[in-house]
C-alpha positions as CSV (number, residue, x, y, z in Angstrom):
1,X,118.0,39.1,93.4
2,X,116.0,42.0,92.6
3,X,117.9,44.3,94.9
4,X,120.6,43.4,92.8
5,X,119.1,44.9,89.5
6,X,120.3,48.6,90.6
7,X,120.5,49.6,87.3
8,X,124.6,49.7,87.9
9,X,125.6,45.8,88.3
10,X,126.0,43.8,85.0
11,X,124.4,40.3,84.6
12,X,127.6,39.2,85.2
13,X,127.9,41.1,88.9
14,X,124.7,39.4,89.6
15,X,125.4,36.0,89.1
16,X,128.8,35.9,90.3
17,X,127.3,37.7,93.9
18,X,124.6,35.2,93.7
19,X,127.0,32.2,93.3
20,X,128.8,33.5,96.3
21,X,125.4,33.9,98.5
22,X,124.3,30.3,97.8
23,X,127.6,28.6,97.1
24,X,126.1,27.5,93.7
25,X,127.9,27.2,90.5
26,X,127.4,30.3,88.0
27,X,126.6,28.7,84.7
28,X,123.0,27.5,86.7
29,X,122.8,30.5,88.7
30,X,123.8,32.7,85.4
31,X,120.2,30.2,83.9
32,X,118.0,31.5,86.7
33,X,118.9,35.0,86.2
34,X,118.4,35.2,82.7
35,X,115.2,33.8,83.0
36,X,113.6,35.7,85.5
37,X,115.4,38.9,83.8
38,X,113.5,37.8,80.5
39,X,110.2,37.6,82.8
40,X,110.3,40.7,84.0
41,X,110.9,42.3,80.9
42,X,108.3,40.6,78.9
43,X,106.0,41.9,81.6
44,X,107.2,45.3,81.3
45,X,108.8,45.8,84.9
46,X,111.8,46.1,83.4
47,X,113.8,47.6,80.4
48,X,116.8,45.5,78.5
């Protein structure tokens, strides 16, 4: 996923790739992301 954070995909880019990769449905893809997005911010390794 994080080669997906490129600073040029949406959210929305990312889940709907990641769906695609794992054949999972978005809305709990779309939960994972947000998540580890809010992580990685709250650490600092990445600006919202």
């Amino acid at each position: 996923m994080l080669e997906l954070c490129d600073g040029k995909r949406t959210v929305g880019d990312i889940v709907e790739a990641l769906a695609k990769e794992y054949s999972a449905p978005a809305d709990v893809i779309r939960t994972d992301v947000l998540d580890l997005l809010q992580g990685l911010a709250d650490k600092g390794f990445i600006k919202g």
